[in-house]
FISE-487929 format. One line per 4 residues: number of its first residue (from 0); their letters; for each residue x, y negated, z negated of C-alpha. Coordinates in steps of 0.25 Angstrom, whole numbers, plus 5000, padded with zeros to 4 digits. Last residue first. Layout:
! FISE-487929
NUM	A	X,Y,Z ~ ...
! end
This chain:
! FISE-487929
542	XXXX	5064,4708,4799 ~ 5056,4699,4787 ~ 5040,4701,4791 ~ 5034,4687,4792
538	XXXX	5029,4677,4782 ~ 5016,4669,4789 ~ 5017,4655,4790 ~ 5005,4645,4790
534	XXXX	5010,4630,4791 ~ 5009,4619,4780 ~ 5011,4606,4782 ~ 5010,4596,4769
530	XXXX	5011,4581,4772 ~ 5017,4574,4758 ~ 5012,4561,4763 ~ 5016,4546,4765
526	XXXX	5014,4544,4780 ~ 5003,4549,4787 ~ 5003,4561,4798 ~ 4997,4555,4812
522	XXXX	5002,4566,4818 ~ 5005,4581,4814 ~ 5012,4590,4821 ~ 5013,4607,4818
518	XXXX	5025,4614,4827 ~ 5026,4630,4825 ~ 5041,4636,4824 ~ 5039,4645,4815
514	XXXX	5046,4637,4802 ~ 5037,4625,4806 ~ 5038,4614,4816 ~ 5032,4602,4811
510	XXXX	5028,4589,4817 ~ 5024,4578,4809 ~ 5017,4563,4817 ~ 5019,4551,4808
506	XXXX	5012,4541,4800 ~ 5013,4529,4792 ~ 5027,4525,4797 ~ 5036,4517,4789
502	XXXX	5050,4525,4792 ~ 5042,4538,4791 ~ 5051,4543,4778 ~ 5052,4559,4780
498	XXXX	5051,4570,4769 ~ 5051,4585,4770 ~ 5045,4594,4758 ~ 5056,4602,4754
494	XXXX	5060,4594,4744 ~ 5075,4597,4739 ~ 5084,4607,4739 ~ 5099,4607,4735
490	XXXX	5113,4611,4733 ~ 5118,4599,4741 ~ 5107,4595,4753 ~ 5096,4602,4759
486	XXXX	5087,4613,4754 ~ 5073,4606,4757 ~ 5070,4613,4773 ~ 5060,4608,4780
482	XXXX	5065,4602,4793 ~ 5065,4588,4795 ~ 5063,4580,4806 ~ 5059,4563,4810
478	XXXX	5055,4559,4822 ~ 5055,4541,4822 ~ 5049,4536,4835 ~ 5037,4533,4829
474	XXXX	5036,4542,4817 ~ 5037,4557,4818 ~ 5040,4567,4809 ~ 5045,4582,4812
470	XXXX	5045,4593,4803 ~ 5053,4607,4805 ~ 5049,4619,4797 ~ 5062,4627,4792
466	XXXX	5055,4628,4778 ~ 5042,4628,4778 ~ 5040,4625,4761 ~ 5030,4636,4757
462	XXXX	5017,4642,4756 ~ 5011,4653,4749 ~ 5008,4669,4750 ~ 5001,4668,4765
458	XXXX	5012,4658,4769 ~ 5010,4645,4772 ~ 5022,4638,4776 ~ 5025,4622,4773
454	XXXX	5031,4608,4777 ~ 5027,4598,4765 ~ 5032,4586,4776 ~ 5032,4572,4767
450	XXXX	5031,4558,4774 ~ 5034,4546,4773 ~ 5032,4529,4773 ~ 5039,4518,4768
446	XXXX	5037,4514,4753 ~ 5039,4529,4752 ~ 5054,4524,4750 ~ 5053,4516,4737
442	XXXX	5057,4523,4726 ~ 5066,4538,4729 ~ 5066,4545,4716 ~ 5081,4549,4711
438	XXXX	5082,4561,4701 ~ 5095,4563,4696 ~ 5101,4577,4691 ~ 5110,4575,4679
434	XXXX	5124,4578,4677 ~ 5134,4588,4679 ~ 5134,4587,4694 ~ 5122,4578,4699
430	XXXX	5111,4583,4706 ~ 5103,4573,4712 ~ 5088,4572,4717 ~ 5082,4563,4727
426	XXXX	5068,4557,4729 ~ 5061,4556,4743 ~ 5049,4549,4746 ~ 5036,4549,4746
422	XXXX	5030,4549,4735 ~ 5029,4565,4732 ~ 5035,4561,4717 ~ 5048,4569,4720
418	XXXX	5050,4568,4733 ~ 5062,4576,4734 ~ 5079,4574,4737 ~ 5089,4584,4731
414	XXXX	5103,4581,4729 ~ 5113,4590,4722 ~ 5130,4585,4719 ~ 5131,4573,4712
410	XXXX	5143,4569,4703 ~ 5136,4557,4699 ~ 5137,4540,4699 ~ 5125,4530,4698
406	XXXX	5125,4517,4709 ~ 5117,4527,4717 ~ 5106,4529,4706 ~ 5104,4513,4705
402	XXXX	5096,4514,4718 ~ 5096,4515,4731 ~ 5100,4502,4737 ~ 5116,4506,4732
398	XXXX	5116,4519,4740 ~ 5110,4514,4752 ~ 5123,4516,4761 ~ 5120,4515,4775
394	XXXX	5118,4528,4785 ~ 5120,4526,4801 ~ 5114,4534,4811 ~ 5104,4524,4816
390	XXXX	5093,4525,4807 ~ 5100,4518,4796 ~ 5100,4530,4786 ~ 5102,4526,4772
386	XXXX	5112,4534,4766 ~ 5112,4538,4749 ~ 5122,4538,4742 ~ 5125,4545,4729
382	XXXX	5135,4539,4716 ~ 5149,4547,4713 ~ 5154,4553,4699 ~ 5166,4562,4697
378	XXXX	5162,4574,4690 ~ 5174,4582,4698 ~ 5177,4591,4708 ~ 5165,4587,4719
374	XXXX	5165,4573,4716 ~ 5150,4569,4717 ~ 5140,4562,4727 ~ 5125,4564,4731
370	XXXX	5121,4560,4745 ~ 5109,4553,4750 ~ 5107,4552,4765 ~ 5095,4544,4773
366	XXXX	5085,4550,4783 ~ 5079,4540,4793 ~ 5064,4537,4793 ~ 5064,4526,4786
362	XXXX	5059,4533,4772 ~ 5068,4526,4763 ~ 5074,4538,4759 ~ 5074,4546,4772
358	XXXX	5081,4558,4767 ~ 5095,4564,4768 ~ 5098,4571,4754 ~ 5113,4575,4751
354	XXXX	5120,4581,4741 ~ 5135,4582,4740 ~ 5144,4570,4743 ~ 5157,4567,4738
350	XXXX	5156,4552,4739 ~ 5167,4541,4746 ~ 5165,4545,4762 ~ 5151,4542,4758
346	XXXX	5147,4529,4765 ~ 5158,4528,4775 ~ 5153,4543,4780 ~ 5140,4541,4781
342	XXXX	5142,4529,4789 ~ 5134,4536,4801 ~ 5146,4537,4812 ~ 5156,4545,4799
338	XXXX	5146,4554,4795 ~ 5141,4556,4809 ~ 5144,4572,4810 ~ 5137,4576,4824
334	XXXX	5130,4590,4825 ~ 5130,4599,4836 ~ 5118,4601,4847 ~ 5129,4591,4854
330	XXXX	5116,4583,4861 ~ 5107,4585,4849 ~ 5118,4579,4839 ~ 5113,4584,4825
326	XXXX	5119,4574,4815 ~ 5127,4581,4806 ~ 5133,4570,4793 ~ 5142,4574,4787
322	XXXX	5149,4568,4772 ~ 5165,4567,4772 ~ 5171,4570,4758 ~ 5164,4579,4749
318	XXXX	5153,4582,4755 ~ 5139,4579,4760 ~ 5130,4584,4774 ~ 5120,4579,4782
314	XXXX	5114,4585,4793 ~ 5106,4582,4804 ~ 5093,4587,4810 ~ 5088,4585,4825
310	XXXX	5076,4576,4829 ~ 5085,4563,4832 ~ 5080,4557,4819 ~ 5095,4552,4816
306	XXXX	5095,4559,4802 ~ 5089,4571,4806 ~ 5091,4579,4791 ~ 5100,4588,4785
302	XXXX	5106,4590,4771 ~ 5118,4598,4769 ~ 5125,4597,4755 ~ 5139,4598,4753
298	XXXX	5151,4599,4762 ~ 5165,4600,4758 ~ 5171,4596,4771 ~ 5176,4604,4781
294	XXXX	5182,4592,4789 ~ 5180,4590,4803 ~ 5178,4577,4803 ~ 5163,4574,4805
290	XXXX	5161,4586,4793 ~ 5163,4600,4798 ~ 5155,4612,4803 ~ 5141,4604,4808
286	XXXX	5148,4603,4821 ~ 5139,4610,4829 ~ 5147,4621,4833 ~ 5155,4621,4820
282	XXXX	5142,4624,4811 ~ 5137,4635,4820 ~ 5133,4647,4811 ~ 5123,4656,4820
278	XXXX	5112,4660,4813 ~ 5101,4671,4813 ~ 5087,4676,4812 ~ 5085,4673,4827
274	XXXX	5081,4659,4827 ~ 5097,4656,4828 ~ 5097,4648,4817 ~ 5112,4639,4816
270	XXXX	5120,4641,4805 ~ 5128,4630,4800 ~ 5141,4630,4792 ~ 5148,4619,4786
266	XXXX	5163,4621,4787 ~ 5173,4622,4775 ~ 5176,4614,4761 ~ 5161,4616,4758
262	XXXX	5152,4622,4767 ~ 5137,4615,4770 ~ 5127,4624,4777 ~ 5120,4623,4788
258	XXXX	5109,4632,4791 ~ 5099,4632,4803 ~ 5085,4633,4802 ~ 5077,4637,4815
254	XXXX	5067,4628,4826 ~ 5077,4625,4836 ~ 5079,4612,4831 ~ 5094,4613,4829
250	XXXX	5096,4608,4814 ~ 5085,4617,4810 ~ 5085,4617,4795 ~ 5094,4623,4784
246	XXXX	5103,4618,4774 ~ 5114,4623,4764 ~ 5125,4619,4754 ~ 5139,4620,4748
242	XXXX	5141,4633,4757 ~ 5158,4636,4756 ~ 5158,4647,4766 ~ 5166,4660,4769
238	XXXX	5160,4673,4775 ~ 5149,4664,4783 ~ 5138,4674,4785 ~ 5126,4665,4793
234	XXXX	5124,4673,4804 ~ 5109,4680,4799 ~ 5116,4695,4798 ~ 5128,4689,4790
230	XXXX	5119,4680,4781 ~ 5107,4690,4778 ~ 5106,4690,4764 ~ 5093,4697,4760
226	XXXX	5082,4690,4753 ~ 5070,4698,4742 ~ 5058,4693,4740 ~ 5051,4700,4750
222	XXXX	5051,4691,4761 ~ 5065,4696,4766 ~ 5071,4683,4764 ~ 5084,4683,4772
218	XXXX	5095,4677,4763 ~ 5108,4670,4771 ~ 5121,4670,4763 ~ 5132,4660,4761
214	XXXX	5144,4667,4760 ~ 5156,4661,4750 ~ 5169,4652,4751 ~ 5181,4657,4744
210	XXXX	5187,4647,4734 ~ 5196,4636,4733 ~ 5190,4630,4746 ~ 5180,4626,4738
206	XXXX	5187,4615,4728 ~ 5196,4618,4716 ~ 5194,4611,4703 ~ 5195,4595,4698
202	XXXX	5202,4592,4712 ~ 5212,4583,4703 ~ 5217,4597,4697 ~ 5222,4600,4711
198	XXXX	5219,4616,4711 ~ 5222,4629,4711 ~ 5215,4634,4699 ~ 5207,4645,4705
194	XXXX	5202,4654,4693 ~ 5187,4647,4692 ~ 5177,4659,4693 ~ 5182,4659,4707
190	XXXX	5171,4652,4714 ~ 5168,4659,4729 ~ 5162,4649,4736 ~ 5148,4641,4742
186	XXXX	5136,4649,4744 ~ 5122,4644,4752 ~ 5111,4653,4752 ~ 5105,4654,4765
182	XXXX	5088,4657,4761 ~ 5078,4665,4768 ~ 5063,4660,4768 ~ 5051,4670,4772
178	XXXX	5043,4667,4786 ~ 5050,4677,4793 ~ 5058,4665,4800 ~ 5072,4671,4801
174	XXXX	5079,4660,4794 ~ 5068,4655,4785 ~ 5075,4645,4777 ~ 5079,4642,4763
170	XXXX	5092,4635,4760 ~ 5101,4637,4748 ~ 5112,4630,4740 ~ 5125,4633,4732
166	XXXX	5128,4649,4730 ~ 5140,4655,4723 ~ 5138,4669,4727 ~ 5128,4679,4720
162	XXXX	5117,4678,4729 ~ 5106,4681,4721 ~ 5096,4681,4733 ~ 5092,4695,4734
158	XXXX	5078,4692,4728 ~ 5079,4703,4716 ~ 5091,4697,4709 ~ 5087,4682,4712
154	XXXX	5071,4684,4708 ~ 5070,4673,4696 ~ 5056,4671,4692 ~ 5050,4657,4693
150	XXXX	5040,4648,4686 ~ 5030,4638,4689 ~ 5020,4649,4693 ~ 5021,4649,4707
146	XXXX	5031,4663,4703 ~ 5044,4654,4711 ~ 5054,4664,4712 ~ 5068,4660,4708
142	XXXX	5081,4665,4715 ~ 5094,4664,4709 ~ 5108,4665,4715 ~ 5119,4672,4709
138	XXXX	5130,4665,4703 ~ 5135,4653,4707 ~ 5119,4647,4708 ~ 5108,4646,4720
134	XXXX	5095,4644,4713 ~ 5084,4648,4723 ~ 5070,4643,4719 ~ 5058,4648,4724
130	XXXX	5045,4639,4730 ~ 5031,4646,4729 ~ 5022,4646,4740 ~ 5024,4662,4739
126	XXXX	5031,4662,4754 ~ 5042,4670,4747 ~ 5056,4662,4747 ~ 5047,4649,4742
122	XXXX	5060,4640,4743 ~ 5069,4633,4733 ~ 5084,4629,4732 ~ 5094,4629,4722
118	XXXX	5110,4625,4721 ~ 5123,4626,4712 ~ 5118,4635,4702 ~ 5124,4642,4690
114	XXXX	5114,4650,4683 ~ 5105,4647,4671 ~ 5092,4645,4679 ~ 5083,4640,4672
110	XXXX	5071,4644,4683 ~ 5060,4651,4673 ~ 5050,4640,4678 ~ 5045,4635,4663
106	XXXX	5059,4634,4659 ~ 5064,4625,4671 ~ 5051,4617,4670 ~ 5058,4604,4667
102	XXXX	5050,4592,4669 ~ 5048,4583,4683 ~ 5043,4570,4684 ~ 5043,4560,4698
98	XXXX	5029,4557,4699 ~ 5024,4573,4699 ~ 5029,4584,4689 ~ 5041,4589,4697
94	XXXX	5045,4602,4689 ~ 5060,4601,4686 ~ 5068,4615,4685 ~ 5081,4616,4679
90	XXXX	5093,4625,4681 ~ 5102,4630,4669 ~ 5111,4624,4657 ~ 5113,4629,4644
86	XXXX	5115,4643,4645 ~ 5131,4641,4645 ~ 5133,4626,4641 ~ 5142,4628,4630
82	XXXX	5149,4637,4639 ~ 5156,4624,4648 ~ 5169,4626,4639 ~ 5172,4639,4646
78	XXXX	5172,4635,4659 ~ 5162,4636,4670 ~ 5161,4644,4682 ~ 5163,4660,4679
74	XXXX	5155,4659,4667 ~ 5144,4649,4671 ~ 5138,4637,4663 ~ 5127,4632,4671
70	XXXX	5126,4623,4685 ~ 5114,4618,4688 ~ 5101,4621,4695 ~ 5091,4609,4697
66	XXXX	5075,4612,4702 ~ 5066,4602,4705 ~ 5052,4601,4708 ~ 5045,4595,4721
62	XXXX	5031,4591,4719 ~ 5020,4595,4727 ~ 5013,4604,4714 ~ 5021,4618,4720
58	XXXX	5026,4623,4708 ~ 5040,4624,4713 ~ 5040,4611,4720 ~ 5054,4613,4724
54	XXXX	5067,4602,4724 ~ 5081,4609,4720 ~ 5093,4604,4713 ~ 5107,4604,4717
50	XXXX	5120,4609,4709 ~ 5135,4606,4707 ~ 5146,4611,4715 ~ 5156,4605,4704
46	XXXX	5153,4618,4695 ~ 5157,4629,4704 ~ 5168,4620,4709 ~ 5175,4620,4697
42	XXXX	5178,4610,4685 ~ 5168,4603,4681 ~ 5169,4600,4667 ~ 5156,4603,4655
38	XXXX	5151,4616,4662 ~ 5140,4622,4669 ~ 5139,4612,4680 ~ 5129,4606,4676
34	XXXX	5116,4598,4680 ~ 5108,4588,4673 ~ 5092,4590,4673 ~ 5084,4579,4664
30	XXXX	5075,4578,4675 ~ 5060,4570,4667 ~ 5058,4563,4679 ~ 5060,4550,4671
26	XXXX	5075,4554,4669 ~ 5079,4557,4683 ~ 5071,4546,4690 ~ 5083,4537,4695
22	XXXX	5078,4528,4705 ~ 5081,4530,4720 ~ 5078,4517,4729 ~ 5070,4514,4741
18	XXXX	5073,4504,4752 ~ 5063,4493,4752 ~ 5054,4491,4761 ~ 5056,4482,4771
14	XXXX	5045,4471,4772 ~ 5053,4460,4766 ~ 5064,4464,4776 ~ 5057,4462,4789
10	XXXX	5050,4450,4782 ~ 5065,4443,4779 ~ 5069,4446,4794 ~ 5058,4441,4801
6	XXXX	5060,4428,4793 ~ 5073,4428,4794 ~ 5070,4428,4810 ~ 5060,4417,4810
2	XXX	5071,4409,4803 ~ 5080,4411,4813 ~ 5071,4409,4824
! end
């Protein structure tokens, strides 16, 4: 009997795949980025926020570009010694040539953007079947129009969406559902230009409760080009808020985007969709507020997904100390913090975390955690983790099988996630602060079976990405959502086409419910496609 059972054992094992690993492919892609900070020491928090990057297919081949902003040497910001690098450094763009290559097109495009920026994300803002690029800097704010020509026309002044606070990340959606996209643009504080020196020198510079906090603002899009900020009319004015980062999706299933966005040094904030054109903010009530101890911790980048399959979307979120993990508790209609119960917390409770990326990586069916690390006030280096989810609300360690990337050291800060080469699987970007980007492809994961959602709206001008739909994917027992929706995580965007491992099914049954509310089901879907939905939609009069 015992030797029947190793025998059982040893075939069970032998016919397990093997668990995918991330191989370095920055230098073979042809991605020489390194980002900057302006300056040759860090010493503010201006310069220790860092940067993201943003996944787009801006020429619209089926592959996902990528777009990096940086850091630039800035007056008001850096010191005196950093000006050998004053027009020196900008934003890059990287066309995605196919197989896993990419080659700088930033000059071609017209997008070197030589202001200080700490975040982008992409949407097509007038239903021209083109994607646009939002840079979101200290200064103001720039808004790139997409000609569908390869390059771009700056349109910031005459668009209304210069905002000229500290801004840090961005989230499209179409709040009032007249068919155009609005966007919440998310800002962090009040930087004094350097004069407070009150600190512990050992801190490396003050932190954010040194300075005032600023609004975040809510911009209509009036479908004429132009946006109006409508924060105070909308419900989602906060005179004082410290936003590091923003996401939006239907955390209630009711059928509207919610907001939450991730505070740093106070209270998270999240803005519950009436359906009315308007928001309620209701972080407290549904314990979204704090970390699992009450602290007001120095949160970082929100990146939700249903990591328990029970239907409902969960929220993970990185900081300095304590990470949180929300799981949406159906009986309490509030959220539960399981950091501690899940082992997130033994695991990580050694890393400053900032970006995240949930995704199923060894395409099980279950979404898995990668974080990116870094000190906040000093280049001090730590490695990335990355979380396998067991299924049963536990997370193990899988850092070390994962490739010799997690074994390196960085001050990270950005993390994307795409698939690059349209094989199947999900690949990961990394921005590091002051140093080079890192492009990690995912080998060995669409040995198991997937599938890609390319959710979109046909308009009568284009089509684009149908942010706000809803997609459902069934295996079995397994139901598996997502909600369209790419700017997740730490100053970041990524693919927007939606991605689920089918736990070694060959097919499965797709439901979507799109932004107006009408439900699409497809059965009998094969595994191992990019399958592209497209829904009719008509862009309404603006009240």
């Amino acid at each position: 009997m015992t030797f029947l059972l190793f025998l059982y054992l040893a075939a069970a094992l032998a016919a397990a795949p093997a668990p995918p690993t991330f191989t370095d492919i920055t230098k073979p892609s042809g991605i020489t980025f390194r980002h900057s900070y302006g300056d040759h020491h860090l010493d503010n928090i201006v310069e220790g926020t860092g940067g993201g990057a943003c996944f787009l297919d801006f020429n619209n081949d089926g592959f996902q570009d990528i777009y990096f902003i940086t850091g630039v040497w800035t007056k008001s910001v850096n010191d005196n010694e950093g000006r050998e690098l004053r027009g020196k450094l900008s934003a890059k763009l990287y066309q995605n040539n196919g197989k896993g290559a990419f080659t700088d097109v930033t000059a071609k495009a017209g997008v070197g953007n030589k202001t200080f920026s700490s975040g982008c994300s992409a949407a097509d803002y007038d239903n021209d079947g083109f994607v646009d690029l939002y840079l979101l800097n200290y200064e103001a704010n720039t808004l790139y129009h997409n000609n569908g020509d390869g390059t771009f026309t700056d349109v910031s002044a005459k668009s209304g969406l210069a905002d000229p606070r500290w801004s840090v990340s961005a989230v499209w959606l179409d709040y009032n559902n007249d068919g155009f996209l609005d966007v919440y643009v998310c800002n962090y504080l009040l930087y004094d230009d350097g004069k407070f020196r009150d600190f512990y020198p050992a801190a490396g510079y003050p932190g954010p409760l040194s300075y005032s906090g600023q609004p975040d603002g809510l911009f209509r899009n009036n479908g004429d080009g132009t946006f109006t900020d409508v924060a105070k009319e909308t419900g989602v004015f906060q005179a004082n808020g410290r936003g590091m980062s923003v996401s939006a999706a239907d955390f209630n299933n009711d059928g509207f985007m919610d907001i939450f966005v991730a505070n740093d040094a106070m209270e998270n904030h999240y803005f519950l969709n009436t359906g009315k054109g308007a928001f309620v903010e209701k972080a407290i009530d549904v314990d979204l507020g704090f970390s699992e101890h009450g602290q007001g911790v120095s949160s970082m980048g929100p990146y939700y997904a249903d990591v328990n399959r029970d239907g409902f979307l969960d929220i993970f979120v990185p900081n300095l100390n304590y990470n949180s993990l929300f799981v949406f508790n159906p009986k309490r209609k509030a959220f539960d913090n399981v950091n501690d119960s899940s082992g997130i917390a033994t695991t990580m409770g050694q890393y400053a975390g900032w970006g995240s990326v949930l995704f199923d990586y060894d395409h099980d069916g279950w979404p898995d955690i990668f974080v990116v690390h870094g000190n906040a006030h000093h280049e001090y280096v730590q490695e990335d983790s990355i979380l396998r989810n067991l299924g049963n609300g536990k997370f193990q360690d899988v850092s070390q099988k994962s490739g010799a990337y997690f074994s390196e050291k960085y001050v990270g800060r950005g993390a994307s996630w795409a698939d690059i080469d349209n094989d199947g699987d999900i690949d990961l970007l990394v921005v590091n602060l002051n140093d080079a980007a890192k492009l990690l492809r995912n080998d060995g994961a669409n040995r198991q079976p997937w599938l890609m959602v390319d959710a979109r709206l046909k308009f009568p001008t284009g089509s684009r990405t149908a942010i706000g739909a809803r997609v459902t994917v069934t295996t079995g027992a397994m139901k598996q959502i997502d909600d369209v929706n790419p700017v997740r995580g730490y100053l970041s965007q990524g693919d927007p086409r939606l991605h689920f491992g089918l736990g070694g099914a060959t097919q499965a049954t797709v439901e979507i419910r799109w932004p107006d509310g009408q439900i699409e089901r497809h059965e009998n879907v094969k595994a191992n496609q990019i399958l592209k939905l497209e829904h009719p939609a008509v862009a309404r009069a603006v009240r």
